[in-house]
C-alpha positions as a Python dict, from the first residue, in 0.01 Angstrom:
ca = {
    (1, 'X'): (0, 0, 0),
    (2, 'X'): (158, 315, -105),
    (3, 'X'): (193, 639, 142),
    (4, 'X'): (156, 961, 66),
    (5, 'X'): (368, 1145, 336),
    (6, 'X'): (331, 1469, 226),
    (7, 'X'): (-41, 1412, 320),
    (8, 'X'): (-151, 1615, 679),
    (9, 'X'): (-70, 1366, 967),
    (10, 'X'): (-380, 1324, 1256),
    (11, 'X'): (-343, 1324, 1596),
    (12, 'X'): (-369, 1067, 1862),
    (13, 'X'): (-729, 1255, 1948),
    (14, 'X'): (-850, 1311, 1570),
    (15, 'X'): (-774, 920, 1525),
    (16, 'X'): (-991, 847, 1889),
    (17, 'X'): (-1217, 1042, 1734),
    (18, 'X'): (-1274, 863, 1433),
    (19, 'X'): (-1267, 532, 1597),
    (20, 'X'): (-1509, 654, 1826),
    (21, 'X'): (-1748, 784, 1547),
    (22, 'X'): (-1696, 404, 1362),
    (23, 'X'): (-1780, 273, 1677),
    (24, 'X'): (-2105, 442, 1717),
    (25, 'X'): (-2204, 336, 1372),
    (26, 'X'): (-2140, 38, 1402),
    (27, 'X'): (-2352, 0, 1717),
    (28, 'X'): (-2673, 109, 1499),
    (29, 'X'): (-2577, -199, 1282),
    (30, 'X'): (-2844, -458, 1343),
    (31, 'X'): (-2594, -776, 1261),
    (32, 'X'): (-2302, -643, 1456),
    (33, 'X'): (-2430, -873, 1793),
    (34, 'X'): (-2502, -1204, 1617),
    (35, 'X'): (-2271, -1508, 1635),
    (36, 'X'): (-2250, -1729, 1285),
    (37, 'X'): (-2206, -2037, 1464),
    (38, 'X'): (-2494, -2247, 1514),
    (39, 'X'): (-2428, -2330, 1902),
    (40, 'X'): (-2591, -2727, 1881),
    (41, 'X'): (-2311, -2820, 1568),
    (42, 'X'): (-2045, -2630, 1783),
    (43, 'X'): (-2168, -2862, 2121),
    (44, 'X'): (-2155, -3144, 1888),
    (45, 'X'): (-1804, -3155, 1836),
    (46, 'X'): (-1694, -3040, 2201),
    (47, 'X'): (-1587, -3328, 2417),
    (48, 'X'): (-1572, -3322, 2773),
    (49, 'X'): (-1268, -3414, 2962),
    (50, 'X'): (-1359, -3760, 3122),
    (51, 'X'): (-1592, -3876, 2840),
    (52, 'X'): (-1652, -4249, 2776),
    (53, 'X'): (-1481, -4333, 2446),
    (54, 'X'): (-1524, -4681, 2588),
    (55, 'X'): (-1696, -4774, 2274),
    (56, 'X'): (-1448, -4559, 2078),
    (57, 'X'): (-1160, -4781, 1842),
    (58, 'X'): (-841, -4687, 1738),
    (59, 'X'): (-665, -4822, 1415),
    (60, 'X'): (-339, -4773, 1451),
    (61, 'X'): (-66, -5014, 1304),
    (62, 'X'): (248, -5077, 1575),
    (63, 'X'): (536, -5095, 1402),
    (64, 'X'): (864, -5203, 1610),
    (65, 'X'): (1169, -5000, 1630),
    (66, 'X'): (1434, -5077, 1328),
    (67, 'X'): (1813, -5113, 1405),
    (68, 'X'): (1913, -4716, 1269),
    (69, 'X'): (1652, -4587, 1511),
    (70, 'X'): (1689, -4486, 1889),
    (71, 'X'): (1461, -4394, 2174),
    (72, 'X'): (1532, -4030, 2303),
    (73, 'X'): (1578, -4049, 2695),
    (74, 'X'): (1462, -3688, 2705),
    (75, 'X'): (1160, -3662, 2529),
    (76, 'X'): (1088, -4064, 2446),
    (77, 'X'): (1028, -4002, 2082),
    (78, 'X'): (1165, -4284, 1828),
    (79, 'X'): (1384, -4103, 1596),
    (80, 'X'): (1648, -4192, 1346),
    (81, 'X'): (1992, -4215, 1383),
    (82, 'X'): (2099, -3873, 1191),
    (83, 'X'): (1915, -3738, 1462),
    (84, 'X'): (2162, -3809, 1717),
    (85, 'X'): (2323, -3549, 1895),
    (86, 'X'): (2528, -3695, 2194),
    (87, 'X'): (2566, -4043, 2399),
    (88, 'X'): (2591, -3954, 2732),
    (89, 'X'): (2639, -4341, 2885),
    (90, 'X'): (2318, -4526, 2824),
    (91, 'X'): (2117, -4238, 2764),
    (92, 'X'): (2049, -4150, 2363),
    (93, 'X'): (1983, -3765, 2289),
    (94, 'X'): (1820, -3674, 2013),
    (95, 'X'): (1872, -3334, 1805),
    (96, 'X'): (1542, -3118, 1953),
    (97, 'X'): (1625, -3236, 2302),
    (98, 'X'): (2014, -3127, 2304),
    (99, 'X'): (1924, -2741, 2317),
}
């Protein structure tokens, strides 16, 4: 967007004002208040901490770690080995978790 700065600058009050004047239009607007969202569709897809997914099933395929991949001891994430950053004894570090 281009500037014209040779253009008369306002002042911190003439710009209040203006925003104050926008403001009262706005008001008079009759769809100003109302929501878009239909409230029973947006209760629909809220779930409720607790909620019995007992009849809920996942299907997810396990696979098992390979030989060039390595559990970080920080942050438990299976990651491959170019992700290494340091060996400190037993414990493998990956990348992320080194900073």
């Amino acid at each position: 967007m281009a500037t014209d700065y040779d253009a008369p600058r306002k002042t911190d009050e003439e710009q209040s004002e203006d925003s104050i004047e926008e403001l009262k239009a706005r008001r008079h607007d009759k769809n100003s208040g109302k929501v878009d969202e239909d409230e029973v569709e947006a209760a629909e897809s809220f779930e409720l901490p607790g909620a019995d997914l007992s009849h809920e099933e996942l299907a997810v395929q396990v696979v098992p770690k390979k030989s060039d991949e390595f559990t970080c001891s920080s942050c438990f994430l299976v990651h491959h080995r170019s992700q290494l950053a340091e060996e400190k004894g037993d414990q493998l570090i990956c990348r992320d978790c080194s900073f």
